[in-house]
N, C-alpha and C positions, 0 to 999 in steps of 0.2 A: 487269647493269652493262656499260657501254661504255664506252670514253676512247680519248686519242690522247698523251696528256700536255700538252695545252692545254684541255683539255674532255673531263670526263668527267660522265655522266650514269645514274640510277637509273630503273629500272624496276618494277613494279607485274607480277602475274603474270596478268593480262587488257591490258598493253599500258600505263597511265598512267605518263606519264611525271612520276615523283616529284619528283624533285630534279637539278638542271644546275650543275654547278662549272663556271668558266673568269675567267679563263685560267688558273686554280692549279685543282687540286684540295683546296684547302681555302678557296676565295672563292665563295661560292654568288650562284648569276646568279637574278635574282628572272624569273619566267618569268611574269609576269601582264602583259604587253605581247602574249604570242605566243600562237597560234590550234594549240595540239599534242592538243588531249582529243578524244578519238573519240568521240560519244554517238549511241547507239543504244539504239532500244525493246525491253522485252522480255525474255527470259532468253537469257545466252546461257552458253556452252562454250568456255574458254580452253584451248589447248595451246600451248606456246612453246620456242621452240629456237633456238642459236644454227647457224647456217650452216657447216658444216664449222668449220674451226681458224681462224674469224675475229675479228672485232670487228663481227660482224652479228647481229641479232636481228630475228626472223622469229615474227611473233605471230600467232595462227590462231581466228580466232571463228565459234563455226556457235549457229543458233538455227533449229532444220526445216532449210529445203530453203535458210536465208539463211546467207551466208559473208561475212568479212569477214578481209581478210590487212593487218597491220602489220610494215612494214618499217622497222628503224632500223639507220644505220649512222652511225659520227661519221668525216669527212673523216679521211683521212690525212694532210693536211700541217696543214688549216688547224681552229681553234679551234669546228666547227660542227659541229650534230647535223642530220642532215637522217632526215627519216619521208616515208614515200610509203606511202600507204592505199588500198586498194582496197576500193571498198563494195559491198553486195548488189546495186546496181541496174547494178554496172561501173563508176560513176564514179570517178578515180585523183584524188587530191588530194596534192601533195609542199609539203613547208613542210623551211624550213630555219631553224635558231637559231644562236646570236644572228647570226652575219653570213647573207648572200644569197648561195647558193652559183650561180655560174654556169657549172655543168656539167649534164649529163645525168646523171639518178639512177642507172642504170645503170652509166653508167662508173662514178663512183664504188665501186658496189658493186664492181665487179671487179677495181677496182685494191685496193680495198680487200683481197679476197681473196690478191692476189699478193703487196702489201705482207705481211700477215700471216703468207704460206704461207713467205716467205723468211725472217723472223726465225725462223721457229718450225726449218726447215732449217736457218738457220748454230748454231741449239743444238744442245748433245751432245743425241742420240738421250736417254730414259727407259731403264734400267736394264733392265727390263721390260716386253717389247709389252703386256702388260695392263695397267700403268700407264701403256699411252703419251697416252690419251686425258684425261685428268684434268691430267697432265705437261703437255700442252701449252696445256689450261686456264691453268694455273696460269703459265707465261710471259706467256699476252695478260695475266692479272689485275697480274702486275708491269709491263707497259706502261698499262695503267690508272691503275695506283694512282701512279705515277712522274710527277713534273713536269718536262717537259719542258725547262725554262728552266732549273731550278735543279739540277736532280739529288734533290733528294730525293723519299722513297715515304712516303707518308700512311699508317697503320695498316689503317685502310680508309674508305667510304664517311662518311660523315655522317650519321646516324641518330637522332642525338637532340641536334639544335642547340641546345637550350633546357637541357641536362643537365639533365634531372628524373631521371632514370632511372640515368645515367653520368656521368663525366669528359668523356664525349665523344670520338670517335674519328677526328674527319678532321685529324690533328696527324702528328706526327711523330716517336718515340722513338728516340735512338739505338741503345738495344738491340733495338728491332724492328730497324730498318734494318740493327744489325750482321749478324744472319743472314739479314736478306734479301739482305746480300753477300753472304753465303756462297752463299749457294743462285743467285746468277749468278754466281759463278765456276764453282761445281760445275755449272750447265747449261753454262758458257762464252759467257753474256750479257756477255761484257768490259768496252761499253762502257754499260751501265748501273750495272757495279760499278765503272769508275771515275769515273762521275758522282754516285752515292752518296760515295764515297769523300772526292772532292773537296771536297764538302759540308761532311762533318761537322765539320772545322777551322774552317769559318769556323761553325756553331753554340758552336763551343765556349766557355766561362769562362776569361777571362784565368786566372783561379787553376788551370785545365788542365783540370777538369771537364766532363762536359754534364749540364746541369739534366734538369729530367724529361721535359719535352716541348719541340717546336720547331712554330714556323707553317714551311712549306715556304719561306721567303724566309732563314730560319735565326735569327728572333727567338724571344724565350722566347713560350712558351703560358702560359696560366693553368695554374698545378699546386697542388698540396696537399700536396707534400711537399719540406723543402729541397732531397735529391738523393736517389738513387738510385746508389752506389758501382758496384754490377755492370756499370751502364750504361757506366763511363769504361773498366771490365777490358775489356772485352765488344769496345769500339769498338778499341781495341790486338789485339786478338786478330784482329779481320777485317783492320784491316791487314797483320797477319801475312801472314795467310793470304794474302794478296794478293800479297803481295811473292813467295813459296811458288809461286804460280802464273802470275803473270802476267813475273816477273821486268822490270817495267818498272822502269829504273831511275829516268826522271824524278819519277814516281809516286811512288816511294821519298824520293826528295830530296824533293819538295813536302810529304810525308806527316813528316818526320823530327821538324820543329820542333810540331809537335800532339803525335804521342808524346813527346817530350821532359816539355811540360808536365803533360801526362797522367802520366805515369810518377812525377814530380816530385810530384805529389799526390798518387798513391797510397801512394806511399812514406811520404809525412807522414801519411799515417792509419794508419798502423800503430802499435800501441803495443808496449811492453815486452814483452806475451807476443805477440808474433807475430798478434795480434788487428786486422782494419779497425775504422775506428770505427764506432761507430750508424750506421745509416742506415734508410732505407726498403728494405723486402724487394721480392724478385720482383713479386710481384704487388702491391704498394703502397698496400699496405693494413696495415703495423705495421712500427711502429720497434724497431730490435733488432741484436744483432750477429747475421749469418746466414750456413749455409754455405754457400747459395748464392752469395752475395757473396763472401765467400772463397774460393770457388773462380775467379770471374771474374778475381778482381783477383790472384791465383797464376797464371792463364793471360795477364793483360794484364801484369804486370811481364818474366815470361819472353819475352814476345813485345818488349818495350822493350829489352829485353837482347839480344834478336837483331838489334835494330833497331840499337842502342849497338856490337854489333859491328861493324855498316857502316859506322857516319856517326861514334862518338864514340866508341872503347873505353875511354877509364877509366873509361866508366861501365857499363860491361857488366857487373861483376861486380858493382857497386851494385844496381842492379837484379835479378839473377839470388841476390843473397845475401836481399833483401828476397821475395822469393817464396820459396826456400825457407825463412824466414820462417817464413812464412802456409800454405804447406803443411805444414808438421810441426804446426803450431797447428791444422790442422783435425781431425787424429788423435789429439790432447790433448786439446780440449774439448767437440769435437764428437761426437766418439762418445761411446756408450751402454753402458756393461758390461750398463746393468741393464733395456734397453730391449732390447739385442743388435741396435743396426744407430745410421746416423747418425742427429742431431738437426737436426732445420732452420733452429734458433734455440738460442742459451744460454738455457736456462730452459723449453724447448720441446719436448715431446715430440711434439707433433702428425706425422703420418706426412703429407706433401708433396711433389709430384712433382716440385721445383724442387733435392730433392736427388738427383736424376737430372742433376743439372750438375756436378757430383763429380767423376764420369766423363765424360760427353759433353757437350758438346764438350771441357769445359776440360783433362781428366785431371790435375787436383789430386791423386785419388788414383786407383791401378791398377784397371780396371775390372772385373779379373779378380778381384782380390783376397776373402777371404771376406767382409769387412765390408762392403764393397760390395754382394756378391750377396747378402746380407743382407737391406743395404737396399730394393734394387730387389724382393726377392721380399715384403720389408713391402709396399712401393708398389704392387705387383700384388695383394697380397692384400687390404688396406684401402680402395685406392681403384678396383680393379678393378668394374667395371660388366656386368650381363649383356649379350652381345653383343660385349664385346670393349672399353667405352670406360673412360677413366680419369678422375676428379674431379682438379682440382686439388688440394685437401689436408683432409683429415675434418673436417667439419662446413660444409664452404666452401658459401656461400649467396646469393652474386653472383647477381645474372638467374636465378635458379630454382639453382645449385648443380648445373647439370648435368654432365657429364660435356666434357672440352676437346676437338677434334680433336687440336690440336698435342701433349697430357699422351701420349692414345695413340701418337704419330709418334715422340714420345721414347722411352718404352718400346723401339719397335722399332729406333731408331737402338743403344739401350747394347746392345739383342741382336747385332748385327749388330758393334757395337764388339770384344763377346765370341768372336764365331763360330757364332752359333747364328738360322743363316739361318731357320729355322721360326717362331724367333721376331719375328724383320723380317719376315719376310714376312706373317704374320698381320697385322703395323699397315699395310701398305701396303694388303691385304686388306681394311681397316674404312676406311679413308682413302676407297678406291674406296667403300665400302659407303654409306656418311653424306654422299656427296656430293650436290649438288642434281643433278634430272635434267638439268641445263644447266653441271654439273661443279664448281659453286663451293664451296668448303668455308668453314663458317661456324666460329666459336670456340665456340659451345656446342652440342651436339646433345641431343634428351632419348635415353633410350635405349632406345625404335626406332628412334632415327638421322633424326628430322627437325631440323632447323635449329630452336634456341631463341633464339640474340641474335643478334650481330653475324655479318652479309655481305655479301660474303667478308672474311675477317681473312687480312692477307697475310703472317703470321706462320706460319697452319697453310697457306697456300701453301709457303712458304718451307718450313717442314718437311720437306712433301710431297714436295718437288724434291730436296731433301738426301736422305731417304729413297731415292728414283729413281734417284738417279747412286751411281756410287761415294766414296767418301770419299774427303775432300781431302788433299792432301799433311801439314797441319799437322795433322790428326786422326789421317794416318795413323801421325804419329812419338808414340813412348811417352815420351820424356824431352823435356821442355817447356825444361829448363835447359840443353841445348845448342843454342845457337847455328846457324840457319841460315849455310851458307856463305858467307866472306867477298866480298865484289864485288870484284874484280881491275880495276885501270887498266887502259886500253890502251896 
């Protein structure tokens, strides 16, 4: 995969070039006008790699004593994929899409290099020199997947236009996006987390919601489920965070009147027990009351209430009274006496790695706690995988039912939440393990750790990088019901 955020494009692992987005990364450019297919007789031997820490791919064909080298790289300002070919006999052939680039392939390439090398330097460093490699993948794949124009980040590539297979993935989910914020603030990609940011207000529902999905321009997708609740917690929560870290106050002000209505809806779904209403779980596939969703929307009211302290205090304790709510309601219905850990749904004993959102990020409840370590050691034990990966939740049967990158990344975030670096470091350990030899990490692996469905998914990027840095200021506080500090006038 390549992009620039006007144009991004797919590759094939002998060089064919798949599929070309532009100028959005969810507008696919029909490519039967332009002359990109390399064909050659014969058997041949593909190796491919991308160019040190760039937005280059360098494709390598031998067949005997014959060589053939494919270069692609997409312009760094402008919306174009340009390949320069060199063939057996020497002859170089350069094609550029869709516009006609009138530079030297060359430069290109090199500035290409120096753009790349500098984004990747104004980010905090990787946690870990042995994560630093994967780490820095995982930056270009958030300039990839990111629109330029709009601010928003696509899930991933586009893989199955036709949904026979899936919903389909070159959209947009607020709750991807929320912790692909996280994960540029925690690299300190600033100004990608506040062009996410700015985003998501304007995808939002008058009534204060976000639907299930978004096309990158901030219109509804086709979806299959009314909403998804965790998505509106989720998206309050990264603003938090934001505020936490970047302490911008205009950002703040622009951001105030989305949480406002946000907050305002989530409060009306609460019932009499401290309960959200139905909606579509995590993974969006069954309607139900879930803890996972209760824990989002205890992490998004608290964070409304920090917000409520800046901009509007009487409502600071409206909000902050309605999440503790919803958090004492997840220790009354959600646990299990007779299971001995939490439940992931009312009516649901299924063991699911979504109730690993308890604790991290939301901390609904103490992740120390014994019910907790409970649950997380059910999680490990039920969905645990030879080699280290984790199912999504028993019996889960999506795309083959393989194991998730992101389920394992989680895991090693609540170790790491606890103190038990051995255990973080082990997922960052399989993180590196399951990744393509060209660094991308996909959403399902089988377990040898080859790539099953979707890549890259910039969800299990986004993990990867959270994993890598240290935790955020708003992860790192244990009481969600106090109040960030107030903004002083000048």
């Amino acid at each position: 995969m390549l992009g620039n955020g006007s144009l991004l494009a797919t590759f094939s692992a002998h060089g064919h070039v798949e599929r070309v987005w532009c100028p959005h990364p969810d507008r696919e450019l029909d490519l039967t006008p332009f002359d990109l297919d390399v064909v050659l007789d014969g058997e041949w031997i593909w190796t491919q790699e991308y160019v040190g820490s760039a937005q280059i791919l360098r494709t390598s064909g031998r067949s005997g004593e014959r060589a053939v080298l494919i270069e692609d790289v997409v312009h760094d300002t402008q919306p174009a994929l340009m390949r320069r070919t060199t063939f057996p006999d020497g002859q170089v052939k350069t094609v550029s899409v869709p516009l006609a680039v009138d530079e030297p392939f060359g430069d290109v390439l090199e500035r290409r290099k120096r753009v790349d090398a500098a984004r990747i330097a104004d980010a905090a460093p990787a946690l870990r020199q042995r994560a630093a490699e994967l780490y820095e993948r995982s930056l270009l794949v958030f300039d990839a997947l990111a629109d330029r124009e709009t601010g928003a980040v696509i899930a991933a590539p586009e893989l199955d236009p036709g949904r026979i297979h899936s919903g389909g993935y070159g959209f947009v989910w607020a709750r991807d996006l929320s912790f692909l914020v996280l994960a540029f603030l925690a690299s300190r990609r600033d100004e990608l987390a506040r062009r996410a940011l700015l985003w998501l207000p304007r995808a939002q529902e008058p009534e204060g919601l976000w639907a299930q999905r978004h096309w990158t321009d901030g219109t509804v997708a086709p979806s299959w489920c009314a909403h998804q609740i965790d998505e509106t917690g989720s998206v309050l929560f990264a603003y938090e965070a934001a505020w936490r870290e970047l302490a911008d106050e205009a950002l703040d002000d622009a951001l105030w009147p989305s949480v406002r209505r946000a907050a305002d809806f989530l409060v009306a779904t609460v019932d009499e027990r401290g309960l959200p209403c139905a909606t579509a779980d995590l993974w969006e596939e069954r309607e139900g009351r879930h803890a996972y969703t209760a824990a989002a929307v205890v992490a998004g009211l608290n964070a409304a209430s920090s917000f409520a302290a800046r901009h509007e205090p009487a409502l600071q304790d409206v909000y902050a009274d309605a999440a503790a709510r919803v958090r004492e309601a997840i220790d009354r219905f959600f646990w299990s006496d007779d299971e001995g850990r939490y439940l992931r749904t009312l009516g649901d004993p299924t063991v699911d790695a979504s109730l690993l959102g308890l604790a991290w990020p939301f901390a609904a409840v103490d992740a120390r706690d014994e019910r907790m370590r409970a649950t997380v050691a059910a999680v490990e034990r039920k969905l645990g995988r030879p080699g280290g990966g984790i199912l999504r939740y028993e019996g889960d049967t999506y795309a083959g039912g393989n194991p998730w990158v992101l389920a394992a990344l989680w895991v090693g975030l609540w170790h790491r939440q606890v103190g038990d670096a051995a255990g973080h470091g082990r997922a960052i350990e399989y993180a590196r393990r399951v990744a393509t030899p060209l660094g991308l990490l996909a959403e399902q692996v089988t377990e040898s750790g080859q790539p099953a469905w979707v890549l890259p998914l910039a969800w299990s990027h986004a993990m990867y990088v959270l994993a890598a840095r240290p935790e955020l200021s708003l992860m790192r506080s244990t009481e969600r019901v106090t109040p960030s500090p107030v903004r002083i006038p000048n």
